[in-house]
Every structure is written in structure tokens, then in C-alpha cells.
C-alpha positions as CSV (number, residue, x, y, z in Angstrom):
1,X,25.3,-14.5,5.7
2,X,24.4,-18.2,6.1
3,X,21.8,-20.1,4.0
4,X,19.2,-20.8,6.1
5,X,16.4,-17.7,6.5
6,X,16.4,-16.2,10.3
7,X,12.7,-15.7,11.4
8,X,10.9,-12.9,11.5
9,X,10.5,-10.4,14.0
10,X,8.3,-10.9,16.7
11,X,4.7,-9.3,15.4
12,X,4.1,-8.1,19.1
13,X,7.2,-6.2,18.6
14,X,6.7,-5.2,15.6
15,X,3.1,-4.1,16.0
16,X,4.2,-1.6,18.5
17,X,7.0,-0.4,16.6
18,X,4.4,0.2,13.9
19,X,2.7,2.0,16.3
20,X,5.4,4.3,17.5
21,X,5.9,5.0,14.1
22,X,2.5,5.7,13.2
23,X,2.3,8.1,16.5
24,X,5.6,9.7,15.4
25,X,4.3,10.7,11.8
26,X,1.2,12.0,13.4
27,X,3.2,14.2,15.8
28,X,6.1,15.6,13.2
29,X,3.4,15.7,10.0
30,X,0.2,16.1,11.4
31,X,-0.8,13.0,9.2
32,X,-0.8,9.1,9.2
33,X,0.8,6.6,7.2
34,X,-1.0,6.3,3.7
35,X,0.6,4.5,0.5
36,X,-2.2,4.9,-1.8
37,X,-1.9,9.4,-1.7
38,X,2.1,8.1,-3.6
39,X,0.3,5.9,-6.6
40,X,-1.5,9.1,-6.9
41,X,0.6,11.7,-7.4
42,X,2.8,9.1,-9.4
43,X,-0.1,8.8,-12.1
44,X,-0.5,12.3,-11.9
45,X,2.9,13.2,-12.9
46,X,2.9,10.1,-15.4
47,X,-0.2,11.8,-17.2
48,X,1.6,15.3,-17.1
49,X,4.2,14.1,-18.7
50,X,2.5,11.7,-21.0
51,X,-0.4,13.9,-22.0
52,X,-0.3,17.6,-20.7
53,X,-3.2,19.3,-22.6
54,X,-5.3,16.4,-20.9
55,X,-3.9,17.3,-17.3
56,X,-4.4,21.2,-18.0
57,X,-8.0,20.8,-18.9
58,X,-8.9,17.8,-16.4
59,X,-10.9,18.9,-13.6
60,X,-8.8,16.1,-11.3
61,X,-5.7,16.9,-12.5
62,X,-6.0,20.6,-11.9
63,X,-7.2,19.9,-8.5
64,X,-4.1,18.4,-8.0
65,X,-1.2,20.1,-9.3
66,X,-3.1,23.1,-7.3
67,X,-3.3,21.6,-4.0
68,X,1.0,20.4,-4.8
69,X,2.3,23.9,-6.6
70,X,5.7,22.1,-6.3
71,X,4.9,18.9,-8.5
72,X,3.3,16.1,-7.2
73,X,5.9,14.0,-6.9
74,X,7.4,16.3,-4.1
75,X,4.7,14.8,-2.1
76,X,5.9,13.4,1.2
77,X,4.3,10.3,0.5
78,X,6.0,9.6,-2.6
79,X,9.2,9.6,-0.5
80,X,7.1,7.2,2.2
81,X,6.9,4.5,-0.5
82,X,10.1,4.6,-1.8
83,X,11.5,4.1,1.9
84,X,8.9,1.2,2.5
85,X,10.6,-1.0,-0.9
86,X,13.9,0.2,0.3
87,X,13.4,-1.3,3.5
88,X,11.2,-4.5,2.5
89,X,14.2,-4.8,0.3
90,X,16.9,-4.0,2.7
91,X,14.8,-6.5,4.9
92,X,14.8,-9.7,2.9
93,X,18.3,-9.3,2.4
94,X,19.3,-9.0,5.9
95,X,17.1,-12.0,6.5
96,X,18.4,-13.8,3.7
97,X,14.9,-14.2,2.4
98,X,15.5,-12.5,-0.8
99,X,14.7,-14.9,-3.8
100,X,13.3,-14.1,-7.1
101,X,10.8,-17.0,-7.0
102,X,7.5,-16.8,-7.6
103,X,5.3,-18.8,-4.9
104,X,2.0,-21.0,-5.4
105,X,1.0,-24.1,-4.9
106,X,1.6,-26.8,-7.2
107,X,-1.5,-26.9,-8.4
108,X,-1.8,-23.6,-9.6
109,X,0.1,-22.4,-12.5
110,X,2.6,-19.4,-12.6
111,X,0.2,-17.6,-15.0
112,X,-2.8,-18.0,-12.8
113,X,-0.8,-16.8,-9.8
114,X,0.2,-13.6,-11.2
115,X,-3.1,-12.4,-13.3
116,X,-4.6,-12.8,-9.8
117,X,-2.0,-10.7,-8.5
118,X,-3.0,-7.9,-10.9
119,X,-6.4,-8.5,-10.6
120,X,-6.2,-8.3,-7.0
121,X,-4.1,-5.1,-6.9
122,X,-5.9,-3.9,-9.6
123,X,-9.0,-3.9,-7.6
124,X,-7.7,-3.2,-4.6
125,X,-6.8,0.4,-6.4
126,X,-9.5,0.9,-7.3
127,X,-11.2,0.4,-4.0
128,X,-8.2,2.6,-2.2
129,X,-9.4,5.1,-4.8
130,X,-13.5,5.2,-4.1
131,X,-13.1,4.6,0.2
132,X,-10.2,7.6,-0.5
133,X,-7.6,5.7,0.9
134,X,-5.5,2.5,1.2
135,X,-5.8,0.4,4.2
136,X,-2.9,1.7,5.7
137,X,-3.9,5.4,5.5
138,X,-7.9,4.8,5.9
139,X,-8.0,2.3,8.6
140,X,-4.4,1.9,10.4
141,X,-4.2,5.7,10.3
142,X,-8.0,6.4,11.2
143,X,-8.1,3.8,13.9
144,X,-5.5,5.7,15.4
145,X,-7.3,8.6,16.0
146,X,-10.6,6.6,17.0
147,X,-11.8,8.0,13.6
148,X,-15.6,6.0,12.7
149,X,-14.7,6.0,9.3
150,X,-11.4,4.1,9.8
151,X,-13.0,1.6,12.4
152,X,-16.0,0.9,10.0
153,X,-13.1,0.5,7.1
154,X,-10.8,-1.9,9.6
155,X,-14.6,-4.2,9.9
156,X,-14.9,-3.9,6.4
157,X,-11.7,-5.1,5.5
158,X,-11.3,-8.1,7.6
159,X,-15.1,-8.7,6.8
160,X,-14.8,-9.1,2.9
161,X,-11.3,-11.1,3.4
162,X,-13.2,-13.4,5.4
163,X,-16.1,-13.2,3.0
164,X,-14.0,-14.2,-0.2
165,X,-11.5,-16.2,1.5
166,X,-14.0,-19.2,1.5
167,X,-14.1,-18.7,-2.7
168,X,-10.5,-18.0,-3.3
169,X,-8.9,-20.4,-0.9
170,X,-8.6,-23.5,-3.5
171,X,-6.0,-21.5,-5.1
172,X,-3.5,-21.7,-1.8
173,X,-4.9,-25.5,0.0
């Protein structure tokens, strides 16, 4: 491989290969894409593991395990994400973009950079768990379908990024 990083792939072409995609999974599994359903049943598996009395008496947890009789991690969206870092791995070392390095500006210090990423992902959890789903499987998904709940949650997305982007952008500039 040489040194220098080849560019990415053209996002026109890779927006309708996202769609294809997305339209294929609709078609074989009835379903969109989702990410947030594999956090899930990974946290429900951790916590039957971990703590079992609390899972057999937890309204949620029973729920669960009921509605996935063959453990949760059998879900077919467990195996989604683990193709997705595969692939984003498989990716950047094709490209040769695969480094180790943390990015942020100068300004900002490595420890800033990364308690804002686990804030932000944090939250963003947390959100993916009261609008019942991650972007990807609320609004990617539900636009798909012309679903009013995903186009409202597409508007609200890009809405609060452009709302907060004005605070948080003196961390990147």
C-alpha cells in the first residue's frame, strides 16, 4: 500500500449504495438499518450475566429476553454492528487511513477531546433510548418509508446540531 491516504468515495455514490442497502434489508428482513436495537441487547445480556436475579425480576429485562427466547445477543442487529466495525475497519485499512491518533485541534487538549466524546455518546444513548431509536434506525430507516416520526426526527436532528454547533464550535476552529 503506499503512504499517502486515497480519498474517499464519492458521497453521491455512496449515498445510493446506502440506499440500495437500506431497501435491500427492508425487502429480505422486513426492517431498516438500526445500531442502537445491538447496544441493547448487548446491555441486556451484560446484566444477565452480571446480575441475573435483577434481570429475572426487572420488568424491562423480562420484556426482553421474552420477545428474543434465543438470547439477545442472537439479535440480527448485534451481527449488523459487528459487520459495520469490521468494515469501518476493513475500510481504513484499505484506504490507508488507519492511525491510532487521536484528533483535535491544538488548542484543545487530549483529555478534553475525549470526555466530550463520552459525554457526547453518552447522551446521545440516552436520546437513541427515549426517541426509541438511533438516527440510523429512527430517521434513515423511517424516512425511507415516508414514516412522520422519522422525518420529524431527520428535522430534529440536523436542527439541534445546528442549534449547538454555534456553542461547541470553539473546540474544532
Amino acid at each position: 500500500m503506499s503512504s499517502k491516504p486515497k480519498n474517499y468515495m464519492n458521497p453521491y455514490l455512496a449515498g445510493v449504495m446506502l440506499g440500495l442497502v437500506l431497501l435491500a434489508t427492508i425487502y429480505i428482513t422486513g426492517r431498516g438499518l438500526g445500531a442502537s436495537g445491538a447496544m441493547k441487547s448487548t446491555v441486556v445480556a451484560t446484566v444477565d450475566a452480571v446480575a441475573p436475579a435483577h434481570a429475572e425480576n426487572a420488568k424491562f429485562y423480562q420484556e426482553y429476553n421474552n420477545e428474543h427466547p434465543d438470547g439477545p445477543l442472537k439479535n440480527w442487529l448485534v451481527f449488523e454492528v459487528i459487520g459495520v466495525v469490521i468494515g469501518a475497519f476493513l475500510s481504513g485499512l484499505i484506504s490507508n487511513r488507519l492511525t491510532f491518533k487521536l484528533e483535535h485541534p491544538q488548542k484543545v487538549k487530549s483529555a478534553t477531546r475525549i470526555v466530550g466524546a463520552f459525554v457526547g455518546g453518552a447522551l446521545f444513548g440516552l436520546g437513541a433510548q427515549f426517541a426509541r431509536g438511533c438516527t440510523s434506525g429512527a430517521a434513515l430507516s423511517g424516512m425511507a418509508v415516508l414514516s412522520t416520526g422519522g422525518i420529524i426526527t431527520m428535522f430534529c436532528i440536523f436542527g439541534g446540531a445546528y442549534l449547538f454547533a454555534y456553542f461547541f464550535r470553539k473546540l474544532w476552529i
